[in-house]
Short mmCIF file of the C-alpha atoms (twelve columns), coordinates in Angstrom:
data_MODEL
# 
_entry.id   MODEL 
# 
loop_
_atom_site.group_PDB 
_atom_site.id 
_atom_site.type_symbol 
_atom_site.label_atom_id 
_atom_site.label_alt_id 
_atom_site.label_comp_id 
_atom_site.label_asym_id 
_atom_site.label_seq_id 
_atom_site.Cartn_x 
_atom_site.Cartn_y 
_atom_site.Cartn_z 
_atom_site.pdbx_PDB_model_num 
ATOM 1   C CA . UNK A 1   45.614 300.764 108.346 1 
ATOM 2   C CA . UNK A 2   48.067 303.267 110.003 1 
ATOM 3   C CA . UNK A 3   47.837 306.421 108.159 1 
ATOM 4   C CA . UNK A 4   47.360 309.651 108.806 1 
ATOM 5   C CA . UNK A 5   44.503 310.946 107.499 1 
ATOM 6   C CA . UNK A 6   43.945 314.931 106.117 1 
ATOM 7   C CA . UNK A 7   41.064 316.253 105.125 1 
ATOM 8   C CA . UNK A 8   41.001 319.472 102.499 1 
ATOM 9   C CA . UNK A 9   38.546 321.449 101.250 1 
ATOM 10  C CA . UNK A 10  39.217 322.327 97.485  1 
ATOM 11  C CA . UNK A 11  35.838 322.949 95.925  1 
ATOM 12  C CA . UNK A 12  32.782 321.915 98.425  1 
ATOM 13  C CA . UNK A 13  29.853 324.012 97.961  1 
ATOM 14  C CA . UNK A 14  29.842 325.853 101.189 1 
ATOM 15  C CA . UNK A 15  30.976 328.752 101.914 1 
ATOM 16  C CA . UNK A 16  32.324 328.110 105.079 1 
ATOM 17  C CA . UNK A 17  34.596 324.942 105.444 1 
ATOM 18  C CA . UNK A 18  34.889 322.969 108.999 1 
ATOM 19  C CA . UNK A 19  37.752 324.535 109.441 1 
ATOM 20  C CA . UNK A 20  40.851 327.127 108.467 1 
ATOM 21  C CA . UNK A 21  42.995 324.586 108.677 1 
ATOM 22  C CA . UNK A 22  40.860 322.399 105.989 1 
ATOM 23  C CA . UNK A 23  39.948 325.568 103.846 1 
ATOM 24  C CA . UNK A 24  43.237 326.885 103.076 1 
ATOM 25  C CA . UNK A 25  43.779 325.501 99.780  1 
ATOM 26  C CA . UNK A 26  40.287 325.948 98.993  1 
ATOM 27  C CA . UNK A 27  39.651 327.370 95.125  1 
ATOM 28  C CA . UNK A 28  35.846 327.950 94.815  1 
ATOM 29  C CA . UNK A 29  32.949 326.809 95.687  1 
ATOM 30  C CA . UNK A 30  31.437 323.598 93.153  1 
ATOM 31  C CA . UNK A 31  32.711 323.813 89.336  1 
ATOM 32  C CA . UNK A 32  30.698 324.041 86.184  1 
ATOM 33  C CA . UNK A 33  28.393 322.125 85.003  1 
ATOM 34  C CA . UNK A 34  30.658 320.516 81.946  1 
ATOM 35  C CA . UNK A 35  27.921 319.403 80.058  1 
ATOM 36  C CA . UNK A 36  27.356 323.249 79.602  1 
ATOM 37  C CA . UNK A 37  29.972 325.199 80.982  1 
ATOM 38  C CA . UNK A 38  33.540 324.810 81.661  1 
ATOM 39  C CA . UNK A 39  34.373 323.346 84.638  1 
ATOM 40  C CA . UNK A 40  37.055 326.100 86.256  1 
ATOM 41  C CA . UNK A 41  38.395 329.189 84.821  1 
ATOM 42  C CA . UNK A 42  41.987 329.463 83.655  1 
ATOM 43  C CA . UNK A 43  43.258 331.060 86.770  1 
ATOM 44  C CA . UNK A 44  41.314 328.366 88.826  1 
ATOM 45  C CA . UNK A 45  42.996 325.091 87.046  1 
ATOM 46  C CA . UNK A 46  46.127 326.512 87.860  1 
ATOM 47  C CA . UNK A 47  45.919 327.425 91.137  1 
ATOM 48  C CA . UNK A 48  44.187 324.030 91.578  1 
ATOM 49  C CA . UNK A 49  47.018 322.276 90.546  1 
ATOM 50  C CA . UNK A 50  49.429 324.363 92.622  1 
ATOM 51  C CA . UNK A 51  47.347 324.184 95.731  1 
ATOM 52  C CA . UNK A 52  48.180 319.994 94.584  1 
ATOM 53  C CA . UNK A 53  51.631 320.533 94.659  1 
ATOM 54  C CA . UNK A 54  51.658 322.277 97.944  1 
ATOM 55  C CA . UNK A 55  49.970 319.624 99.937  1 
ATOM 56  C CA . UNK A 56  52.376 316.642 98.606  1 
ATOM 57  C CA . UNK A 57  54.678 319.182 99.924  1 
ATOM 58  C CA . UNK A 58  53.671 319.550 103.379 1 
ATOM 59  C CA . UNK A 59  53.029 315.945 104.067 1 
ATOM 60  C CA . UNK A 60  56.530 314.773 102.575 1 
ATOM 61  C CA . UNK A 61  58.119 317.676 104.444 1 
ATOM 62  C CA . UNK A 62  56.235 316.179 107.322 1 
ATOM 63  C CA . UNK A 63  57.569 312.963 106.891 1 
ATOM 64  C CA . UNK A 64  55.161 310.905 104.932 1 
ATOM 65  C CA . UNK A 65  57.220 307.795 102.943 1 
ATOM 66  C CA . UNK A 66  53.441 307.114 101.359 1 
ATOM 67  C CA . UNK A 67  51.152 308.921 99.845  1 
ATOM 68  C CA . UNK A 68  47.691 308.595 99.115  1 
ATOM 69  C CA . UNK A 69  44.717 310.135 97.774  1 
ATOM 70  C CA . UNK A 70  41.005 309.882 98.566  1 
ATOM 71  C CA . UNK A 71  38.200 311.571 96.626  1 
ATOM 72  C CA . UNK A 72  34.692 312.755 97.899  1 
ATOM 73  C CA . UNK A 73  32.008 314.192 95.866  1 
ATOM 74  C CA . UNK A 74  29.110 313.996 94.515  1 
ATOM 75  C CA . UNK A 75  28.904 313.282 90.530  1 
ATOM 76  C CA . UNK A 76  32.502 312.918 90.528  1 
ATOM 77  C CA . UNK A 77  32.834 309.921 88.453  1 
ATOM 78  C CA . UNK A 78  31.167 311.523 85.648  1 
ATOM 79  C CA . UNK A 79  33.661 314.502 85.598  1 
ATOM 80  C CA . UNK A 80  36.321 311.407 86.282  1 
ATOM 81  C CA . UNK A 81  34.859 309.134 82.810  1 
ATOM 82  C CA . UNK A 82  34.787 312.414 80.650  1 
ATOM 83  C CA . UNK A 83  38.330 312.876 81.713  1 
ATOM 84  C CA . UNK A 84  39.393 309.510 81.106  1 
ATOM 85  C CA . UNK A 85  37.427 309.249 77.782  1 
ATOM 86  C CA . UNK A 86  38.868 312.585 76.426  1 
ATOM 87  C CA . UNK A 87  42.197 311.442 77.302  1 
ATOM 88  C CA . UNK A 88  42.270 308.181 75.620  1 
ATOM 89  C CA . UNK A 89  39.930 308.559 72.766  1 
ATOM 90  C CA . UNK A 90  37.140 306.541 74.235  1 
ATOM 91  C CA . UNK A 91  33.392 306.258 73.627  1 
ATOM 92  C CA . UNK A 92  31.575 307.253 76.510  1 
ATOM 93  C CA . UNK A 93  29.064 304.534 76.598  1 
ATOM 94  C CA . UNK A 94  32.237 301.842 76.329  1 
ATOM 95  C CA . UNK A 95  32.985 303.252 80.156  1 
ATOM 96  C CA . UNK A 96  30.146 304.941 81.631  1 
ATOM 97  C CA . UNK A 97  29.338 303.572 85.027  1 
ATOM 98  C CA . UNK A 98  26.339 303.560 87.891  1 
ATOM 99  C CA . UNK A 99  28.550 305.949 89.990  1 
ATOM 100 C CA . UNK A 100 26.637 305.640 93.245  1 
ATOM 101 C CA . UNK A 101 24.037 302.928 92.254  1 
ATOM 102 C CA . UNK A 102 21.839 305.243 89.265  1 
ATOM 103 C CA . UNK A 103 18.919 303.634 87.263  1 
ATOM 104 C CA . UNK A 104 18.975 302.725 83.498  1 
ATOM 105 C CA . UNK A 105 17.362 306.552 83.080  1 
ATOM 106 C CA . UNK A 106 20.190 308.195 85.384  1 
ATOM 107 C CA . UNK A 107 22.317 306.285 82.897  1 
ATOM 108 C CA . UNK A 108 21.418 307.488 80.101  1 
ATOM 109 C CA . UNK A 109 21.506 311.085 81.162  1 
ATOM 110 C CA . UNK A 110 24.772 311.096 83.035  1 
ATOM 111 C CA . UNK A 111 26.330 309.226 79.590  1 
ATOM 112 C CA . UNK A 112 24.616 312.344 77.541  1 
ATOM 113 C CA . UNK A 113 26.378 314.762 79.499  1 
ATOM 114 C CA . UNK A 114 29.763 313.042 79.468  1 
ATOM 115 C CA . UNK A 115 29.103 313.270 75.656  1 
ATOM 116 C CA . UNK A 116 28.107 317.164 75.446  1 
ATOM 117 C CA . UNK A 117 31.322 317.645 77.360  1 
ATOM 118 C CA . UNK A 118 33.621 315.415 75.307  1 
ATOM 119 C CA . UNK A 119 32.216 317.164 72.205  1 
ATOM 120 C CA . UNK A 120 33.275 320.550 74.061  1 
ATOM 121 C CA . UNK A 121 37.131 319.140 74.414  1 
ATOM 122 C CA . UNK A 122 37.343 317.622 71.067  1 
ATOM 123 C CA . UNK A 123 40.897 318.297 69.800  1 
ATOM 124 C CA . UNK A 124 41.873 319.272 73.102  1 
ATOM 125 C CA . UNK A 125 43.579 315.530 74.031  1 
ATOM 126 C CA . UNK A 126 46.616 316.461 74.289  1 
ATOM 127 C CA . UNK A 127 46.382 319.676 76.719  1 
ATOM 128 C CA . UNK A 128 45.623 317.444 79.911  1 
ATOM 129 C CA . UNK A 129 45.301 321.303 81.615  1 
ATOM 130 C CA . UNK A 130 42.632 322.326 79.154  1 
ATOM 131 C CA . UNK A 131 41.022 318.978 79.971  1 
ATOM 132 C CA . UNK A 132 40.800 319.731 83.528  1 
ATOM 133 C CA . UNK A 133 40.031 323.299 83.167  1 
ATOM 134 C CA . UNK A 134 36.731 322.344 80.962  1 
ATOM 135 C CA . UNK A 135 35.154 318.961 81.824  1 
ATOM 136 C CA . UNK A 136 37.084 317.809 85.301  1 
ATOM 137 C CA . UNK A 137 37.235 320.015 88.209  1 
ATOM 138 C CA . UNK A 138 38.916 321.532 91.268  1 
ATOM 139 C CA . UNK A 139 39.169 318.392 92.763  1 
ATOM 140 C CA . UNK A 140 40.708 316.466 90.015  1 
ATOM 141 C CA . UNK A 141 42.815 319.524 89.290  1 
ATOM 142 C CA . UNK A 142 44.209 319.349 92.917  1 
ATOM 143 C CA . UNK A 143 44.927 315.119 92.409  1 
ATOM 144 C CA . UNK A 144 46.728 315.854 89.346  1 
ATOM 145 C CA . UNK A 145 49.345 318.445 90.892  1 
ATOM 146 C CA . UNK A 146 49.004 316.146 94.007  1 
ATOM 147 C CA . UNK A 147 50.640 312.877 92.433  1 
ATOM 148 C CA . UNK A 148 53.053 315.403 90.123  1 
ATOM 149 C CA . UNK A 149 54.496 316.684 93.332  1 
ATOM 150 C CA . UNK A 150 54.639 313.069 94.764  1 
ATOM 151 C CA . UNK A 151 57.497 311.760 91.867  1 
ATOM 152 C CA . UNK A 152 58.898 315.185 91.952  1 
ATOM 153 C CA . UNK A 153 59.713 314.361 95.454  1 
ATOM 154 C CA . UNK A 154 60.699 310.782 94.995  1 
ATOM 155 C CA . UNK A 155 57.716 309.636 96.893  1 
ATOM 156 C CA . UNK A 156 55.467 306.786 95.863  1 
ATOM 157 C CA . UNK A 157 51.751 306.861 95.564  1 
ATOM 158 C CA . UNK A 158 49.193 304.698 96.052  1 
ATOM 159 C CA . UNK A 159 46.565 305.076 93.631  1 
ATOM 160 C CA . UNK A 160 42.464 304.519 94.736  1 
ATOM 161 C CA . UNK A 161 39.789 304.132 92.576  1 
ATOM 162 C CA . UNK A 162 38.134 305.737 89.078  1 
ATOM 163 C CA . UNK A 163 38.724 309.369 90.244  1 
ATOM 164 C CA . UNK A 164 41.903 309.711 91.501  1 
ATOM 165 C CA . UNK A 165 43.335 307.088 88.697  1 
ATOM 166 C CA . UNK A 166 41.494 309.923 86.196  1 
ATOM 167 C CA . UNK A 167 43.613 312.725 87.723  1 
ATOM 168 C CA . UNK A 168 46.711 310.125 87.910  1 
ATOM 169 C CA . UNK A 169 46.090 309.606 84.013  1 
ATOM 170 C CA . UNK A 170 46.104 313.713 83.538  1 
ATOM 171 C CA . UNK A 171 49.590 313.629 85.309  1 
ATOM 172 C CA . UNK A 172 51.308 311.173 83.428  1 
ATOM 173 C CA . UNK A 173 50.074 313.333 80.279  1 
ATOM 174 C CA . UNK A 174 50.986 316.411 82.049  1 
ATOM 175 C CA . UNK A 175 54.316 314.560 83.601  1 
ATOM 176 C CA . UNK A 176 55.605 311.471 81.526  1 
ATOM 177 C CA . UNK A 177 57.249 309.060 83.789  1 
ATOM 178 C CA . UNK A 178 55.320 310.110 86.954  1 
ATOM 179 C CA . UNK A 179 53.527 306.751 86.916  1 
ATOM 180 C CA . UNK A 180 57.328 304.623 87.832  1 
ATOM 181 C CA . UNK A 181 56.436 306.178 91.477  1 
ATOM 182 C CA . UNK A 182 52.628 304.716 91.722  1 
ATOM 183 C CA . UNK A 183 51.049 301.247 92.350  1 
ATOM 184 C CA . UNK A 184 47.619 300.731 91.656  1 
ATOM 185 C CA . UNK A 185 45.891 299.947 95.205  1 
ATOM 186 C CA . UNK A 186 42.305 298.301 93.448  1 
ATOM 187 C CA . UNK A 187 40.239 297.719 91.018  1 
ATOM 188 C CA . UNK A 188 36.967 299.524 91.245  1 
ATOM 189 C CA . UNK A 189 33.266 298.628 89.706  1 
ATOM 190 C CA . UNK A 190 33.562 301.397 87.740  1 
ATOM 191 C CA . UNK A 191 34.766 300.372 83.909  1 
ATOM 192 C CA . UNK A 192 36.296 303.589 83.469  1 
ATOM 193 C CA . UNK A 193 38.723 302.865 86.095  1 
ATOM 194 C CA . UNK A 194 40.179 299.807 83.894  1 
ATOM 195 C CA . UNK A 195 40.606 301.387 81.232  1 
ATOM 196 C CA . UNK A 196 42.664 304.268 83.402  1 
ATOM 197 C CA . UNK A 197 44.764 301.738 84.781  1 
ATOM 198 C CA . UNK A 198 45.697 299.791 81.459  1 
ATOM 199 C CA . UNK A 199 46.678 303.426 79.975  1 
ATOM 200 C CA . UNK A 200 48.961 303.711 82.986  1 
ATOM 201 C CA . UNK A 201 49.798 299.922 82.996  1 
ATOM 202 C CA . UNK A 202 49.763 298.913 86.861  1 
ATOM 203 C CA . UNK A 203 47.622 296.191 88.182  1 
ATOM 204 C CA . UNK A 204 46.178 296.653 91.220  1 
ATOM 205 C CA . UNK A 205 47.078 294.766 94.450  1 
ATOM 206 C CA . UNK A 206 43.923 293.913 95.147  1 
ATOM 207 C CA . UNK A 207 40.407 293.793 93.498  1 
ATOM 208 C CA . UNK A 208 36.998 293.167 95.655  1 
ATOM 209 C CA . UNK A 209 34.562 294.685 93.494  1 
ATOM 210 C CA . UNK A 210 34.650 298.164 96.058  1 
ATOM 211 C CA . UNK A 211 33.251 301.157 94.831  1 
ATOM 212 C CA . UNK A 212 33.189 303.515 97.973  1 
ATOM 213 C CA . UNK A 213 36.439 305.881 96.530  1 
ATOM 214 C CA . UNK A 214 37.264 308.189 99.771  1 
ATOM 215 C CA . UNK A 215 40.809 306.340 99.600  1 
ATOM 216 C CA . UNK A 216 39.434 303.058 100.913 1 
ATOM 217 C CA . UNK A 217 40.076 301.145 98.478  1 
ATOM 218 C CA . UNK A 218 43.866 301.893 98.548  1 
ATOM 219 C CA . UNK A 219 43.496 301.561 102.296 1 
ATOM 220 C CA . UNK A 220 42.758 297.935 101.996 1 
ATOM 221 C CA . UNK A 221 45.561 297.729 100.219 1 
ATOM 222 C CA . UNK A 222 48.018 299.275 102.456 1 
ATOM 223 C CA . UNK A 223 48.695 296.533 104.796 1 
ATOM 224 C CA . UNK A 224 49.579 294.073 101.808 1 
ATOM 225 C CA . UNK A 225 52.090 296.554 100.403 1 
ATOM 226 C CA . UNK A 226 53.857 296.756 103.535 1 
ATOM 227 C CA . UNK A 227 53.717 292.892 104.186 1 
ATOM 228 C CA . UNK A 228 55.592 292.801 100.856 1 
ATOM 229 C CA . UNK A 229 58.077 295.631 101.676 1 
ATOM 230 C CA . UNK A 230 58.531 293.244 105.010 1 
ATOM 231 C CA . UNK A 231 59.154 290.039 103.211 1 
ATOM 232 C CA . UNK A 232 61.352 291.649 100.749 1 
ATOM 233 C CA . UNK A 233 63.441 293.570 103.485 1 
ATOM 234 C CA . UNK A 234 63.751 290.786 106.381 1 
ATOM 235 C CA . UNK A 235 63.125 287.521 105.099 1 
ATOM 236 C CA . UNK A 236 66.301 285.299 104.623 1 
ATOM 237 C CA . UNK A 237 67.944 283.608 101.424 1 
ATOM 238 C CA . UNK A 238 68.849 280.174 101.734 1 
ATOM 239 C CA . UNK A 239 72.249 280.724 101.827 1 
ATOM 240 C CA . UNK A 240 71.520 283.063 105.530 1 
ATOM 241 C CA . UNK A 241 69.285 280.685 106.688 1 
ATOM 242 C CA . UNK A 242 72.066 277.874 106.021 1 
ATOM 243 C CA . UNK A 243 69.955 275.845 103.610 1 
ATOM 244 C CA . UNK A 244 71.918 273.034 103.215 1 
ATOM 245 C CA . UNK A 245 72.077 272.204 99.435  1 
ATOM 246 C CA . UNK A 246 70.675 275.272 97.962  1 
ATOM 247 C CA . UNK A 247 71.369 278.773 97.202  1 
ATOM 248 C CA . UNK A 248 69.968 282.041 97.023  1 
ATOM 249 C CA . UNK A 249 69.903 281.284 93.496  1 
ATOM 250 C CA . UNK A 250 67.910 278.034 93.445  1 
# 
């Protein structure tokens, strides 16, 4: 598609990442199991959502006109739905998904612990930080301060699938009016991503049924947006093409 591509470790569970380069927002190692547990401490949400901030930095500094970001984890969409659910008052087993292809029994467990960890944030919908300091992640934490930065900056964003849309969702809690600098680049399997999207209102350029996340899905995308931004910026009216008969207006 044409874009550069960055790779950062915020939360893998390793303790040594590929590279300095890729390690040097990094804030721990995994996150909490938020059926259980919370998810990051105080100081870690924080510095999540900084480290967030910083990148969208460095890449608009660097140039970038587009931004967009690309999740990868495993169990992610569960952290992603309890997000989403917490945030819009949702039943879990209205939007629990199969995440990476799980069986009716996966199902059923992974939509248990999405419950546990809603009942942990109840009354806690409107703190989207609380939210992502108990049942999201480092990760999500990161995407959040990521597509803050982005409309800070003037700088639109092209939105993936069910996890970054979760941490797009937390922003526009966190940041009202961030979402006038996004467009939505697909619609995943996953129902929790719908119901992100209709909270945000944007409808997604395109929508093939992917599930992959990793930014692909926005990816695919890509070339369409800029065959718009094409049309829109060279194409002629009929009144420069010398129409005979019409007008621009026609």
């Amino acid at each position: 598609a044409g874009a550069g591509v960055r790779v950062v470790d915020i939360a893998v569970d390793t303790a040594q990442p590929l590279s300095e380069e890729i390690g040097r927002h990094k804030i721990r190692r995994s996150s909490g199991n938020i059926a259980v547990e919370d998810a990051l401490t105080p100081d870690e949400v924080v510095g999540a959502i900084e480290a967030g901030r910083r990148i969208a930095d460095e890449e608009v500094d660097a140039g970038a006109d587009l931004l967009i970001a690309g999740d990868m984890g495993i169990g992610n969409t569960t952290a992603a739905t309890t997000l989403v659910a917490a945030l819009t008052d949702t039943e879990p087993v209205e939007v629990v998904g199969r995440g990476t292809g799980i069986d009716d029994a996966g199902w059923a467990r992974k939509t248990a612990a999405i419950r546990d960890a809603l009942y942990r944030t109840r009354r806690l919908s409107a703190d989207p930080i609380a939210l992502l300091r108990i049942c999201g992640g480092a990760d999500l934490a990161a995407m959040t301060g990521f597509c803050a930065q982005a409309a800070v900056r003037r700088t639109p964003v092209l939105l993936d699938g069910a996890v970054v849309t979760s941490a797009a969702l937390a922003t526009e809690r966190l940041a009202p009016g961030a979402r006038q600098w996004w467009q939505a680049g697909h619609r995943s399997t996953e129902p929790v991503h719908s119901l992100a999207l209709r909270h945000l209102e944007l409808d997604p350029i395109v929508d093939l049924g992917m599930r992959l996340g990793e930014g692909s899905g926005a990816l695919v995308a890509l070339p369409v947006l800029r065959a718009a931004v094409a049309t829109l910026a060279s194409m002629a009216t009929f009144t420069e093409a010398g129409v005979a008969g019409r007008s621009s207006e026609d």
